[in-house]
C-alpha positions as CSV (number, residue, x, y, z in Angstrom):
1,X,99.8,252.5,104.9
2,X,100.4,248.9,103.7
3,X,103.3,247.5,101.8
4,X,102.2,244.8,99.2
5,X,104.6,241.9,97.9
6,X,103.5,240.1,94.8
7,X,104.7,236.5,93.8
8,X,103.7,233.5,91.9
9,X,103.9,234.9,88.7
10,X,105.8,233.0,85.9
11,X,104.8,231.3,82.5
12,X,101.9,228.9,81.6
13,X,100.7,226.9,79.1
14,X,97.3,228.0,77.4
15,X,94.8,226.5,79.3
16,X,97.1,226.3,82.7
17,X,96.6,227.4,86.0
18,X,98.4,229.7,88.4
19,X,98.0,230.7,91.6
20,X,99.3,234.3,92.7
21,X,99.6,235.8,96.3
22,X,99.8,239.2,97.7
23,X,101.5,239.5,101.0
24,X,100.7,242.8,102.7
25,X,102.8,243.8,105.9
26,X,101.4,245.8,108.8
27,X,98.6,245.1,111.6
28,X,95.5,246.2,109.9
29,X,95.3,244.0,106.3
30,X,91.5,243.5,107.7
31,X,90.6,247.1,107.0
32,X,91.9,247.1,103.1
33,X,89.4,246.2,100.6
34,X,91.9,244.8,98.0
35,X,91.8,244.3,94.6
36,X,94.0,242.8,91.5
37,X,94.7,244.9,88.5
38,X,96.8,243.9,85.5
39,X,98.3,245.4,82.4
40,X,99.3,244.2,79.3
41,X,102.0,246.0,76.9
42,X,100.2,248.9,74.7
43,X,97.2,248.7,77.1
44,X,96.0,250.4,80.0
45,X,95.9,248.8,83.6
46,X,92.6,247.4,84.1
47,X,90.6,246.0,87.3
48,X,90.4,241.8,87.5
49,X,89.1,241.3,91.0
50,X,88.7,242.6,94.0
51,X,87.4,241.5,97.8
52,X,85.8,242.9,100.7
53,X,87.8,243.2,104.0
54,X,85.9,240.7,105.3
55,X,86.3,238.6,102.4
56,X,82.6,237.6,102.2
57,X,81.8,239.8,99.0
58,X,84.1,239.7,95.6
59,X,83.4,241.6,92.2
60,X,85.5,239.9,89.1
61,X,85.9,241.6,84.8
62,X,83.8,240.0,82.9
63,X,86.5,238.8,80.5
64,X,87.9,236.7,84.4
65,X,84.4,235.8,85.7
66,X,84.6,231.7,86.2
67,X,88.0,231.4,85.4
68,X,89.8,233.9,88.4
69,X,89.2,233.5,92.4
70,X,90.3,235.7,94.1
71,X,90.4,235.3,98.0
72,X,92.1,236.8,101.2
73,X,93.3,235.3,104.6
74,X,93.4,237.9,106.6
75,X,95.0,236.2,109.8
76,X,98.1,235.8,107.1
77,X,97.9,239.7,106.1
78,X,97.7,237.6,102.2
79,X,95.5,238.2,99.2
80,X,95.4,235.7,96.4
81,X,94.5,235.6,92.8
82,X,93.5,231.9,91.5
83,X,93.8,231.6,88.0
84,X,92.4,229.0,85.8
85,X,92.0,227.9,81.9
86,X,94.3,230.9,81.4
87,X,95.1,232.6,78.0
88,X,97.1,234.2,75.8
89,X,95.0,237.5,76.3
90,X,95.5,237.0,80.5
91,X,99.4,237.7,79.9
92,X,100.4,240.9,81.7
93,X,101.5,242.2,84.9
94,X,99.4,241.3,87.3
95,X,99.4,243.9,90.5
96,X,97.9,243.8,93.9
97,X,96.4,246.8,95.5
98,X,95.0,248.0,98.8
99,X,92.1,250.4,99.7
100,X,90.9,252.3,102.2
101,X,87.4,251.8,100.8
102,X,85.3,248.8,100.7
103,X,82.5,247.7,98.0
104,X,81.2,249.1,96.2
105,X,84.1,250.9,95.2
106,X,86.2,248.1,94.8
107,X,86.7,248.3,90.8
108,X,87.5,252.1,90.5
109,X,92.1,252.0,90.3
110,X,91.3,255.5,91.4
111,X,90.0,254.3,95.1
112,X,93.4,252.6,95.5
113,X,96.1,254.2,97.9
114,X,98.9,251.0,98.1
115,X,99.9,248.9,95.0
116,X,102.2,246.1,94.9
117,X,105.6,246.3,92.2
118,X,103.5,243.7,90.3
119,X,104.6,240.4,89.2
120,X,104.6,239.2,85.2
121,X,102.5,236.2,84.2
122,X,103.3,235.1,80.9
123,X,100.7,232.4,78.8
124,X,101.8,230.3,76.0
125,X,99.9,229.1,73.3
């Protein structure tokens, strides 16, 4: 299995931007489709993005869709979640998480076996 680190987390004004990473450790971060998940008090965790292994293919919410990137280096084991014109309702804690599957799979939390301890990203108004 992979371990996943989250950073970059923090608070942003409405309208901000904020770049998150995932650092996974082991040899074979190529293999994992990974995706970004998030949860907000009260609510339940819900998918934002995930990426291929190769990192040619991506699938985003379609409350993110042209505001989130989400990309992956895979020669620095690293996923990242680029976030743009953020708001109020993006506030949560934002997790990464690793699967052993690839697309089309990619949205389904139940597909995942690794997740991250999540990092909190806080929006301002």
């Amino acid at each position: 299995q992979v371990q996943l680190v989250e950073s970059g987390g923090g608070l942003v004004q409405a309208g901000g931007s904020l770049r998150l990473s995932c650092a996974a450790s082991g040899r074979t971060f190529s293999s994992y489709g990974m995706g970004w998940f998030r949860q907000a008090p009260g609510k339940e965790r819900e998918f934002v993005a995930g990426i291929s292994r190769s990192g040619g293919i991506s699938s985003y919410a379609d409350s993110v869709k042209g505001r989130f990137t989400i990309s992956r280096d895979n020669a620095k084991n690293t996923v990242y979640l680029q976030m743009s014109s953020l708001k109020a309702g993006d506030a949560a804690v934002y997790y990464c998480a690793a699967t052993n599957e690839d697309m089309p799979t990619i949205r389904r939390q139940d597909r995942y076996d690794c997740w991250g301890q999540g990092t909190q990203v806080t929006v301002s108004s």
